[in-house]
Each structure stands twice: as C-alpha cells, then as structure tokens.
PyMOL Python script that loads the backbone (N, CA, C, O; Angstrom):
from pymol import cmd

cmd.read_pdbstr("""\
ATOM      1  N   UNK A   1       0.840  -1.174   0.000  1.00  0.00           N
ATOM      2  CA  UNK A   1       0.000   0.000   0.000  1.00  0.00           C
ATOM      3  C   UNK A   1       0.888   1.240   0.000  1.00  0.00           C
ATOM      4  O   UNK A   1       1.730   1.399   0.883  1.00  0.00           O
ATOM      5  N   UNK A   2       0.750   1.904  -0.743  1.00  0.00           N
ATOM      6  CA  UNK A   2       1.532   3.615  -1.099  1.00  0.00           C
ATOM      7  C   UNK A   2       0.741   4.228  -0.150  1.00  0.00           C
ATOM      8  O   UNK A   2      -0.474   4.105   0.004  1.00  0.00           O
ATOM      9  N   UNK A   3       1.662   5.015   0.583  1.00  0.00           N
ATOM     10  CA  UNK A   3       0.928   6.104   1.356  1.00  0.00           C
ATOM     11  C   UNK A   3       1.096   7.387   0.831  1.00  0.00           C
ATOM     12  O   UNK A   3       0.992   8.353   1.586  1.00  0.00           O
ATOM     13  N   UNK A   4       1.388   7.562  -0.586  1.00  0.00           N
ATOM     14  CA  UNK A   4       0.869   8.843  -1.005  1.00  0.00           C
ATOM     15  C   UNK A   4       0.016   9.000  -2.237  1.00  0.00           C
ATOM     16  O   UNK A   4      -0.216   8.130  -3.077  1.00  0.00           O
ATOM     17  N   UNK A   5      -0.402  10.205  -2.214  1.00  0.00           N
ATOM     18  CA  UNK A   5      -1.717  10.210  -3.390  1.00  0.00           C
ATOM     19  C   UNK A   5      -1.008  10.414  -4.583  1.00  0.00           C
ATOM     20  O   UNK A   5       0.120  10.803  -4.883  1.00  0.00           O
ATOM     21  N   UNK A   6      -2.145   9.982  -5.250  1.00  0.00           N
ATOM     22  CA  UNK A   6      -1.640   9.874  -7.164  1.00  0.00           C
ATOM     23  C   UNK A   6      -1.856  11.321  -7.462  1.00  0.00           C
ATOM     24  O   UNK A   6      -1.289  11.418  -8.550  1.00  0.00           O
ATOM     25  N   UNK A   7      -2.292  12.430  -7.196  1.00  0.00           N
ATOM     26  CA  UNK A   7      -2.091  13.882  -7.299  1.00  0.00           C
ATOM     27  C   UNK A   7      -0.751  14.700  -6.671  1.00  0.00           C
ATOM     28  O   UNK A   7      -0.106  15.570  -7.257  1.00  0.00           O
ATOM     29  N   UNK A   8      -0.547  14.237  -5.481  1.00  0.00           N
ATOM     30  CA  UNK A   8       0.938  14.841  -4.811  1.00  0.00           C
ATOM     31  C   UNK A   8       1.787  13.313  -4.729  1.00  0.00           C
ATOM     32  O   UNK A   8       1.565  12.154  -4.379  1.00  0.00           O
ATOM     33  N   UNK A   9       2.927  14.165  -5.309  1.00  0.00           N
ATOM     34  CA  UNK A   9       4.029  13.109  -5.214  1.00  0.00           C
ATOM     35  C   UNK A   9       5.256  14.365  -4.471  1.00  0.00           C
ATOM     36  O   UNK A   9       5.792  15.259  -5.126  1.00  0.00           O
ATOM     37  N   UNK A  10       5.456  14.123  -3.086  1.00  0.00           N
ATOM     38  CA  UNK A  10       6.051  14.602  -2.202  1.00  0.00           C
ATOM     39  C   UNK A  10       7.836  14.999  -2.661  1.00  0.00           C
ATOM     40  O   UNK A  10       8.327  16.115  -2.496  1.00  0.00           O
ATOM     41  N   UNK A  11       8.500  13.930  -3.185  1.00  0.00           N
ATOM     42  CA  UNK A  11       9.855  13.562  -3.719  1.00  0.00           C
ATOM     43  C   UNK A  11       9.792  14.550  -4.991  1.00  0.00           C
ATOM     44  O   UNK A  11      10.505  15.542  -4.832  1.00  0.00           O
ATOM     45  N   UNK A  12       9.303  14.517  -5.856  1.00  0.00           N
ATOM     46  CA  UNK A  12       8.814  15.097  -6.975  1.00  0.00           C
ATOM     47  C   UNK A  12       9.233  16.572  -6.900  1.00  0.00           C
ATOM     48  O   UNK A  12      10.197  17.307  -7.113  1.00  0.00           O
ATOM     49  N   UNK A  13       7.785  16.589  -6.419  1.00  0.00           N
ATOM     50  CA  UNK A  13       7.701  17.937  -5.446  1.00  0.00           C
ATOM     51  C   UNK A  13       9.253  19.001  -4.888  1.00  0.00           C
ATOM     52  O   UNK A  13       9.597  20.092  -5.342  1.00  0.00           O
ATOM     53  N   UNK A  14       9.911  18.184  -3.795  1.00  0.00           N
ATOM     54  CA  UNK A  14      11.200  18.896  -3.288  1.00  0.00           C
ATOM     55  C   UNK A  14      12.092  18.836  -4.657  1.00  0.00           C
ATOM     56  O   UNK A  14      12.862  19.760  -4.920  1.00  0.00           O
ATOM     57  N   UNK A  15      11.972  17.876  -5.383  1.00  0.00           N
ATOM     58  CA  UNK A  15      13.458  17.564  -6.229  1.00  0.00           C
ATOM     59  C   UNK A  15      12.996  19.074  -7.413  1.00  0.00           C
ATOM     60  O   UNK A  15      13.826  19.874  -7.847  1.00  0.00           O
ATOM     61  N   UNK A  16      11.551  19.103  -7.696  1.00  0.00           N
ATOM     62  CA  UNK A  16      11.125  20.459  -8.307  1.00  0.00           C
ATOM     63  C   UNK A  16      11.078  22.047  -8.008  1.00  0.00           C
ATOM     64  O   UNK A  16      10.984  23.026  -8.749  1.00  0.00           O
ATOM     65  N   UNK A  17      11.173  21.906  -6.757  1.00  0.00           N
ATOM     66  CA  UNK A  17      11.355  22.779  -5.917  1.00  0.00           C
ATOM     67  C   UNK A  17      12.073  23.909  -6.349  1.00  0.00           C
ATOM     68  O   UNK A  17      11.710  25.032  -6.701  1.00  0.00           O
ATOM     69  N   UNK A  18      13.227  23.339  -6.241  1.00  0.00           N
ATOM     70  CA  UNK A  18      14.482  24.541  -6.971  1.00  0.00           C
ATOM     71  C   UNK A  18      14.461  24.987  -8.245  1.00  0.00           C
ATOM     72  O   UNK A  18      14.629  26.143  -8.632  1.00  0.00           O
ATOM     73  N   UNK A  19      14.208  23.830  -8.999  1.00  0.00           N
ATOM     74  CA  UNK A  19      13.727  24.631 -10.399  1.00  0.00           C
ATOM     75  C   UNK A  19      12.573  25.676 -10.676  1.00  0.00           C
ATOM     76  O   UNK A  19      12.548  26.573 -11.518  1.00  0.00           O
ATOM     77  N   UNK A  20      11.556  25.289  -9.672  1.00  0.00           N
ATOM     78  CA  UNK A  20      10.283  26.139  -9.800  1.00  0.00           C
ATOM     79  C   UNK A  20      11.227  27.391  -9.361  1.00  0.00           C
ATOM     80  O   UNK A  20      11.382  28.234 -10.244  1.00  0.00           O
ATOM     81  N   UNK A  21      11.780  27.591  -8.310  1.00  0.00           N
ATOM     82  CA  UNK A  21      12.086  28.735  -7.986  1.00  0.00           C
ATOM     83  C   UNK A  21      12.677  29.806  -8.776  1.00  0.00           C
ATOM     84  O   UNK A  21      12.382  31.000  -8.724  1.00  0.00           O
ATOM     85  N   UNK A  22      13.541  29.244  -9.510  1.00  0.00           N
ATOM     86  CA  UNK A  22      14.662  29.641 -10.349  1.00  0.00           C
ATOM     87  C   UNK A  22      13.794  29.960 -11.998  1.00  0.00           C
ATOM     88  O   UNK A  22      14.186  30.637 -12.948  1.00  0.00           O
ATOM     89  N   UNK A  23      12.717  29.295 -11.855  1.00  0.00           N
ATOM     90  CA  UNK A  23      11.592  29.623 -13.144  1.00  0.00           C
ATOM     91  C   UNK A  23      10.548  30.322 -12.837  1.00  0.00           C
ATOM     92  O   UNK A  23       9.616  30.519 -13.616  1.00  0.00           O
ATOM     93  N   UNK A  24      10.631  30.847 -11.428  1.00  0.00           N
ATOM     94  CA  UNK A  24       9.219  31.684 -10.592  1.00  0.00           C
ATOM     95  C   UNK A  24       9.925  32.957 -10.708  1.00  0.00           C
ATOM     96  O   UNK A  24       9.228  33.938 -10.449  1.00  0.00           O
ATOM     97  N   UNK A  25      11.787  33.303 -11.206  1.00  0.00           N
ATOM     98  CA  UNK A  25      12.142  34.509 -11.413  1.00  0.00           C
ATOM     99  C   UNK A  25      12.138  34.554 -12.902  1.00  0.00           C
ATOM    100  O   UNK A  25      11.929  35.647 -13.428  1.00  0.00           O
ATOM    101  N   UNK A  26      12.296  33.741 -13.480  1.00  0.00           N
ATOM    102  CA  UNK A  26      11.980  34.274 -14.878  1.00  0.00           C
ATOM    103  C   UNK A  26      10.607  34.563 -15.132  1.00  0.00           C
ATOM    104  O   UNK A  26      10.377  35.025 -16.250  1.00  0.00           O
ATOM    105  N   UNK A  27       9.693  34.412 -14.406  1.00  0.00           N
ATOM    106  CA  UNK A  27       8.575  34.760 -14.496  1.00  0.00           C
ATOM    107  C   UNK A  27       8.286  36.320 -14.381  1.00  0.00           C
ATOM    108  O   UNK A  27       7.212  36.847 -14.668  1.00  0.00           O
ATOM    109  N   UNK A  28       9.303  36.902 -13.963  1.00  0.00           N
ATOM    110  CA  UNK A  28       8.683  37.790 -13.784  1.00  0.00           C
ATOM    111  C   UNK A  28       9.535  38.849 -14.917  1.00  0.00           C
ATOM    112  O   UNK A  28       9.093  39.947 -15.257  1.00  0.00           O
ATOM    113  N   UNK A  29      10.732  38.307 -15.365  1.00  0.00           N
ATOM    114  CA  UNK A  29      11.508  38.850 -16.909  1.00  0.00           C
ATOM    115  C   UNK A  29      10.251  38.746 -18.119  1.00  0.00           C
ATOM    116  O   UNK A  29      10.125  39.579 -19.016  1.00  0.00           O
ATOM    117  N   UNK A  30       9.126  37.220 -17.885  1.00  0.00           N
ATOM    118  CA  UNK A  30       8.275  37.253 -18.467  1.00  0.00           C
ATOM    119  C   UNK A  30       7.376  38.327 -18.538  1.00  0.00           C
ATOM    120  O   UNK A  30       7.314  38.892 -19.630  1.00  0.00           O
ATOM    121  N   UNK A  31       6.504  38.835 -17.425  1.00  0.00           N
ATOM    122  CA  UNK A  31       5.892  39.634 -17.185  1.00  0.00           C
ATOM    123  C   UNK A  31       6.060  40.790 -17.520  1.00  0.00           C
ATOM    124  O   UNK A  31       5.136  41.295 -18.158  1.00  0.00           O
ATOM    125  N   UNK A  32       7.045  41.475 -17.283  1.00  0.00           N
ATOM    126  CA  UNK A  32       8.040  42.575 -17.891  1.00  0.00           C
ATOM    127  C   UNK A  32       7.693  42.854 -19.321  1.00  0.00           C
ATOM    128  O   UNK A  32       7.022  43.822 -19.678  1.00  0.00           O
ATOM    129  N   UNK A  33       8.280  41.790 -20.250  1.00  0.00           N
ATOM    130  CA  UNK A  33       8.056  41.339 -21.994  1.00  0.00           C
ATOM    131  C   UNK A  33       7.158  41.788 -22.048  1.00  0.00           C
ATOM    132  O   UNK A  33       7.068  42.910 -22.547  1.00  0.00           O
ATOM    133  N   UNK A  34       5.980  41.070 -21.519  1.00  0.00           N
ATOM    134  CA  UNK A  34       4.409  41.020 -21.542  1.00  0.00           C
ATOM    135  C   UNK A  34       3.748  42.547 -21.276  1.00  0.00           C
ATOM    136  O   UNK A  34       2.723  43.011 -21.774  1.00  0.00           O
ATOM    137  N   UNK A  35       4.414  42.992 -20.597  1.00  0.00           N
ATOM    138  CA  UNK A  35       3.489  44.772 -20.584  1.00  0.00           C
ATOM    139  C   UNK A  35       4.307  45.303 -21.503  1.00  0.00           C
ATOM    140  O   UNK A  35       3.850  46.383 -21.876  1.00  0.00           O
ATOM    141  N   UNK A  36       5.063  45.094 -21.903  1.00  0.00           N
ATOM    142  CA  UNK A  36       5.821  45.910 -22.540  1.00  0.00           C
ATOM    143  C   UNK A  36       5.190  45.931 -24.371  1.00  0.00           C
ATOM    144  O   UNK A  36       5.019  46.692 -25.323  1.00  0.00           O
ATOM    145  N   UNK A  37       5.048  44.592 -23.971  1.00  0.00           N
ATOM    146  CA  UNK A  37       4.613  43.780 -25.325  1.00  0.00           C
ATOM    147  C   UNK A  37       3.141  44.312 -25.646  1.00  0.00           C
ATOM    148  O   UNK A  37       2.932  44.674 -26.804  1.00  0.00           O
ATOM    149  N   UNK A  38       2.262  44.376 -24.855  1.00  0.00           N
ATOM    150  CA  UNK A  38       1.337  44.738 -24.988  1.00  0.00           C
ATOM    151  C   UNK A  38       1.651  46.192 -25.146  1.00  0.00           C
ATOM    152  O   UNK A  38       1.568  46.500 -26.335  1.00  0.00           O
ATOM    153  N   UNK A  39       1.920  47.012 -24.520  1.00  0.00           N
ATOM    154  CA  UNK A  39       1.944  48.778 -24.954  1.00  0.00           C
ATOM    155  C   UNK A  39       2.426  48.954 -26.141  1.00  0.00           C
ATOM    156  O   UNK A  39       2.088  49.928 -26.813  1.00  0.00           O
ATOM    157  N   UNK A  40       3.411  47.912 -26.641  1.00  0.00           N
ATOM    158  CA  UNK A  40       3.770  47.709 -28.276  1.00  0.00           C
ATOM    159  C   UNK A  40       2.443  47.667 -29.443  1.00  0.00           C
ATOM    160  O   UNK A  40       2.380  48.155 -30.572  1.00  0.00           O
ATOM    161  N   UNK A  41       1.724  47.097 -28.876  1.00  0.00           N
ATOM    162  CA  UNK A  41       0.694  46.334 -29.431  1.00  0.00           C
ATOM    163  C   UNK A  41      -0.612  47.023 -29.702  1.00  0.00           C
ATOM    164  O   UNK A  41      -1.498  46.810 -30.530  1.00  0.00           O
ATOM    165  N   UNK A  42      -0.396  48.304 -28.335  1.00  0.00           N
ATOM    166  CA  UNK A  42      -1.257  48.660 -28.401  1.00  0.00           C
ATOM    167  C   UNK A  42      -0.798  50.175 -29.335  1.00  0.00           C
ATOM    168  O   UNK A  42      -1.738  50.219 -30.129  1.00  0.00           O
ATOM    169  N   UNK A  43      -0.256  50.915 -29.534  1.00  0.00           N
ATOM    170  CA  UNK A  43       0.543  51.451 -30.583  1.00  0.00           C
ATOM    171  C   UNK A  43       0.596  51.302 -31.613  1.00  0.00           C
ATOM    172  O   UNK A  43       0.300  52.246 -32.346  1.00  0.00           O
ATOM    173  N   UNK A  44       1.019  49.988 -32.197  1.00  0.00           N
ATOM    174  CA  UNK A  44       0.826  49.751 -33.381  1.00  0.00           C
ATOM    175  C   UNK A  44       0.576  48.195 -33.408  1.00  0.00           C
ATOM    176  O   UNK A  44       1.353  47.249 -33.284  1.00  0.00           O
ATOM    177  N   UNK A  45      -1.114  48.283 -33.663  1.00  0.00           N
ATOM    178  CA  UNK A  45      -1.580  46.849 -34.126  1.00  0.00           C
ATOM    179  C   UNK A  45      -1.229  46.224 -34.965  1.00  0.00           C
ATOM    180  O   UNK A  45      -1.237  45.003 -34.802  1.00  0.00           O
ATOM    181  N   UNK A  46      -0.877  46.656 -35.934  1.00  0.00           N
ATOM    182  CA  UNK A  46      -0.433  46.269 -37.175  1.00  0.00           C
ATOM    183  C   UNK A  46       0.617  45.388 -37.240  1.00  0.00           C
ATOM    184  O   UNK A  46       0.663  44.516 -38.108  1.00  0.00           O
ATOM    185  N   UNK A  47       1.552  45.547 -36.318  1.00  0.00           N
ATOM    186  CA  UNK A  47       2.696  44.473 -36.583  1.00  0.00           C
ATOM    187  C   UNK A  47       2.310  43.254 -35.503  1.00  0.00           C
ATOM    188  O   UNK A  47       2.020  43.397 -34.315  1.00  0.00           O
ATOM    189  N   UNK A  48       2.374  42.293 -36.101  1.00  0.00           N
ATOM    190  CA  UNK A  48       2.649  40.962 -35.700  1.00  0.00           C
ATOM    191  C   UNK A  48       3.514  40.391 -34.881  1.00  0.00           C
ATOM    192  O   UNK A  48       3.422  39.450 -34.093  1.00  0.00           O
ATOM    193  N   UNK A  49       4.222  40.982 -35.134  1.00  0.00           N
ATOM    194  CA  UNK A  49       5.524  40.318 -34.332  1.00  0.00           C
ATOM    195  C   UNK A  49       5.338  40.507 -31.934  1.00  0.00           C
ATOM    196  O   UNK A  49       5.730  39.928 -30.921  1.00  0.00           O
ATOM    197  N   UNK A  50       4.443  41.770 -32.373  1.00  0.00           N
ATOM    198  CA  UNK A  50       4.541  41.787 -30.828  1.00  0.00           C
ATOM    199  C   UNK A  50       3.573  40.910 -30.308  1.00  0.00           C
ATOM    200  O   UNK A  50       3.497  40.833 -29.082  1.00  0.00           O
ATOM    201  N   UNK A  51       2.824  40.240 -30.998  1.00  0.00           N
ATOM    202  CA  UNK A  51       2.079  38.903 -30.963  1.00  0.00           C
ATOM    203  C   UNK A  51       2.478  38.083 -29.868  1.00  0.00           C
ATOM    204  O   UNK A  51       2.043  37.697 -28.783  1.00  0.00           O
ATOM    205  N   UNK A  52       3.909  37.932 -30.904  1.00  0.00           N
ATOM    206  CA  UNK A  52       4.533  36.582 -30.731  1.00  0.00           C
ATOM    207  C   UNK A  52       5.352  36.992 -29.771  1.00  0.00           C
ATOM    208  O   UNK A  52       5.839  35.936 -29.370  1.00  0.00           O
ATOM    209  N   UNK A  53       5.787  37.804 -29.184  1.00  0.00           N
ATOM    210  CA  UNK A  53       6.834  38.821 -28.482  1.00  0.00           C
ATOM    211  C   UNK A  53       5.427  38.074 -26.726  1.00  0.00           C
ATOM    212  O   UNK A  53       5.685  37.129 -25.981  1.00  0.00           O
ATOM    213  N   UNK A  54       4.483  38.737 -26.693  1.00  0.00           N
ATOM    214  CA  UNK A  54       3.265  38.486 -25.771  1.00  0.00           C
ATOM    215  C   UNK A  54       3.031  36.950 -25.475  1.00  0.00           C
ATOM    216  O   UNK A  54       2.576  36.442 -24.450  1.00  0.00           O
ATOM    217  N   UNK A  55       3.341  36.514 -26.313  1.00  0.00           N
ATOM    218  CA  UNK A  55       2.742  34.491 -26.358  1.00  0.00           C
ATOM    219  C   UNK A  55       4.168  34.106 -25.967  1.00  0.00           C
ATOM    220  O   UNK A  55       4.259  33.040 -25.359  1.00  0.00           O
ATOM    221  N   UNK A  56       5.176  34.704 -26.178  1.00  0.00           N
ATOM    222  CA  UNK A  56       6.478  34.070 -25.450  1.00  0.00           C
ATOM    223  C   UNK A  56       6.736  34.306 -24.116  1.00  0.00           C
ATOM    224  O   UNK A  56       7.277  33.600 -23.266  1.00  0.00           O
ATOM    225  N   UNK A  57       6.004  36.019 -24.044  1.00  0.00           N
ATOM    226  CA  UNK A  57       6.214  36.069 -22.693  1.00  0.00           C
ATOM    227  C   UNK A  57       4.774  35.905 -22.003  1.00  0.00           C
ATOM    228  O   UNK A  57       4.461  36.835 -21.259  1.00  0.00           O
ATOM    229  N   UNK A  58       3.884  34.891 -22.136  1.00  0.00           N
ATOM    230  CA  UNK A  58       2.785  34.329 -21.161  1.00  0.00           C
ATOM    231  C   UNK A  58       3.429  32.839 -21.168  1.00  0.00           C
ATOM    232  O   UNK A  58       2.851  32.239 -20.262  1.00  0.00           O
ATOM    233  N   UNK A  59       4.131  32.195 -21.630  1.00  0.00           N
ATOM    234  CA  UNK A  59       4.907  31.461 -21.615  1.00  0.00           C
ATOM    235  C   UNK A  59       6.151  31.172 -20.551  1.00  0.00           C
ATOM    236  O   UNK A  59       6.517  30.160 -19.951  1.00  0.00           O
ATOM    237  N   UNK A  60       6.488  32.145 -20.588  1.00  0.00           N
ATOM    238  CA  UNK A  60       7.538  32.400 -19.387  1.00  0.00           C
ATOM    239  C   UNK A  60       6.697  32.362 -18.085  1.00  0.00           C
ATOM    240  O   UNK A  60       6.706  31.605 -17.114  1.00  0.00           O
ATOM    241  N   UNK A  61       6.176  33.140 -18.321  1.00  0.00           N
ATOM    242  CA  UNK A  61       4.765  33.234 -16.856  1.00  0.00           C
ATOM    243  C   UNK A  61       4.579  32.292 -16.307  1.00  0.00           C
ATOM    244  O   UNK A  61       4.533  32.228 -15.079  1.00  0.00           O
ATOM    245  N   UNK A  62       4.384  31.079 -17.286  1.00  0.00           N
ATOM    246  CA  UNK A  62       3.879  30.094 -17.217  1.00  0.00           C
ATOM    247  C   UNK A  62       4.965  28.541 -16.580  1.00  0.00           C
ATOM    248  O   UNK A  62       4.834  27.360 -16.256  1.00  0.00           O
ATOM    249  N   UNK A  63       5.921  29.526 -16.711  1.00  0.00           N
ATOM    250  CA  UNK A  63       7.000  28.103 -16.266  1.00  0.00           C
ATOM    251  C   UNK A  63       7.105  27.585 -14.688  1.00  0.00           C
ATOM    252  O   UNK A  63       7.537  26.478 -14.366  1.00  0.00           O
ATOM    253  N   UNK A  64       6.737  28.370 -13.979  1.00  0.00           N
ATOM    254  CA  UNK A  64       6.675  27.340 -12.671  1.00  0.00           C
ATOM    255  C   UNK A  64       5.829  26.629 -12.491  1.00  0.00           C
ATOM    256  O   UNK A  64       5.927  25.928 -11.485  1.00  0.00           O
ATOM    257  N   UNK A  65       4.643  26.472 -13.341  1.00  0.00           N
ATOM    258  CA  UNK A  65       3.689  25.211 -13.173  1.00  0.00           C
ATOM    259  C   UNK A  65       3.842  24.476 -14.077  1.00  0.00           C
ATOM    260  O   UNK A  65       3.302  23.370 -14.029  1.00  0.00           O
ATOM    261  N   UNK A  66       4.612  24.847 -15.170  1.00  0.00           N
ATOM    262  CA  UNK A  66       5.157  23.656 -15.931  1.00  0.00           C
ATOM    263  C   UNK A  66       6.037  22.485 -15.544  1.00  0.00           C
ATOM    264  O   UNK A  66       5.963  21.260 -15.647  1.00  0.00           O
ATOM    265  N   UNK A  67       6.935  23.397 -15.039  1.00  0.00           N
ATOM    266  CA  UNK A  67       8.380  22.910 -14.152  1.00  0.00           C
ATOM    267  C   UNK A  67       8.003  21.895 -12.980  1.00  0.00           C
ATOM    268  O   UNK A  67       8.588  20.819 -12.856  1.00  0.00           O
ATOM    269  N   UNK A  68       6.762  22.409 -11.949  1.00  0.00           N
ATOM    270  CA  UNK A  68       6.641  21.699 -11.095  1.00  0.00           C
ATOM    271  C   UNK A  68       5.421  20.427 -11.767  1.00  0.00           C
ATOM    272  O   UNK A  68       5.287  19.479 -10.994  1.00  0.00           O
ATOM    273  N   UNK A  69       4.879  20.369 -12.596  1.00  0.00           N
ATOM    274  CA  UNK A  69       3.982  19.910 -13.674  1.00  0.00           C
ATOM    275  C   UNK A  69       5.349  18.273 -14.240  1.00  0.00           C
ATOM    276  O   UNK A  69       5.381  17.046 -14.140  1.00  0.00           O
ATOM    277  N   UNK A  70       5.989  19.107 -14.659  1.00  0.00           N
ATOM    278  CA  UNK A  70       7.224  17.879 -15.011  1.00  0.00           C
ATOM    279  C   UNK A  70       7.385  17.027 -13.854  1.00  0.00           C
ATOM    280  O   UNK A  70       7.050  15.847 -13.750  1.00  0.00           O
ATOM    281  N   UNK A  71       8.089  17.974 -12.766  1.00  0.00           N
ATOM    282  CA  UNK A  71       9.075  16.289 -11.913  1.00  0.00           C
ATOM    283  C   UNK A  71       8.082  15.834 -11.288  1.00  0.00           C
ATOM    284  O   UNK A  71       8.258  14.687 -10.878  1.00  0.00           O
ATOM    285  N   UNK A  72       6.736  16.458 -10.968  1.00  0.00           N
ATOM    286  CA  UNK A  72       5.559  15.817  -9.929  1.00  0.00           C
ATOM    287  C   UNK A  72       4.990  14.518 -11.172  1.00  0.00           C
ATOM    288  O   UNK A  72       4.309  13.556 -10.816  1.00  0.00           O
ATOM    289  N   UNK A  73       5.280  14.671 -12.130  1.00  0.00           N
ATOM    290  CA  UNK A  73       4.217  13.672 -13.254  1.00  0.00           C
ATOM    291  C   UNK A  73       5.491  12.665 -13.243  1.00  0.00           C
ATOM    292  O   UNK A  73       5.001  11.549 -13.076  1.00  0.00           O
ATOM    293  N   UNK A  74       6.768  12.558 -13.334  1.00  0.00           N
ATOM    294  CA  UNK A  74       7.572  11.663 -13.685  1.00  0.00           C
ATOM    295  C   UNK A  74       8.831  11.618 -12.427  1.00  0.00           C
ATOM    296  O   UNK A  74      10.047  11.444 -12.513  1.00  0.00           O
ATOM    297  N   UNK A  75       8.271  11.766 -11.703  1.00  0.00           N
ATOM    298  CA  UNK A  75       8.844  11.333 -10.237  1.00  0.00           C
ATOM    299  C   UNK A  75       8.121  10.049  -9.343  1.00  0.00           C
ATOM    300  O   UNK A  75       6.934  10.346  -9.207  1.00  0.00           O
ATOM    301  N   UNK A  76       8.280   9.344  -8.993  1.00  0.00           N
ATOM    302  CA  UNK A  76       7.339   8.135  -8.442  1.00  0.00           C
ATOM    303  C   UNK A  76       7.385   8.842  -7.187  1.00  0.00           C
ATOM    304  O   UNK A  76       8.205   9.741  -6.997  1.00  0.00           O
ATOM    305  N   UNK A  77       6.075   8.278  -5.838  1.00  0.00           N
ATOM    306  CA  UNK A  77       6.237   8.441  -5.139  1.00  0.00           C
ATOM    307  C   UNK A  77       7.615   8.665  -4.107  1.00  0.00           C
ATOM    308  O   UNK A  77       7.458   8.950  -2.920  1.00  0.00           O
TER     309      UNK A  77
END
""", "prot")
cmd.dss("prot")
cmd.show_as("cartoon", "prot")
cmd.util.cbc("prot")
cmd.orient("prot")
C-alpha cells in the first residue's frame, strides 16, 4: 500500500522545488516582456511580431507550473 496520493508526489515535489524557484524569477523577466509587449501592441496593431513577443512572454509566466507539472508527473512516489 503507497501512502501517497496519485495527485501529490512529495519527492517530486522537493526535487522540483528549486527549479520552480529559479523559473518563478523568470517569471517575472516574463511579465516585464508582456506589458511591454502589450503597450507595443497597443501602438501599433499592425505588426505581428509583438504577438509573438506576448505568447512568449505568457509562456515564461507560465514556467513554474510547468516545471513543477514535469518532476511531480515523472517522479514516483
């Protein structure tokens, strides 16, 4: 009998830990992009590119639940 749940995997978890952290500050280089990106955007609609400039940086945003998303899914109890 496993005494831990198939949603938290504890080991996972700590061994992710540090990476989340270290991807919870690029989160915020993300964020940065992202207003910036948008006041681009909002200026001149027309170009495309700050699109993709915005979707890279909600992306970044997005990496500490990715990160902790990884070692919690392929870490065993």
């Amino acid at each position: 009998m496993c005494c831990c749940d198939e949603d938290f995997r504890p080991l996972g978890f700590l061994l992710g830990l540090p990476f989340a952290l270290l991807s919870f500050l690029i989160s915020f280089i993300g964020l940065f992009i992202w207003i910036i990106g948008l006041l681009l955007m909002c200026i001149c609609p027309c170009c495309i590119c700050f699109t993709f400039v915005v979707e890279f940086a909600l992306e970044l945003i997005k990496a500490p639940l990715h990160i902790m998303e990884f070692f919690m899914s392929n870490i065993p109890c």
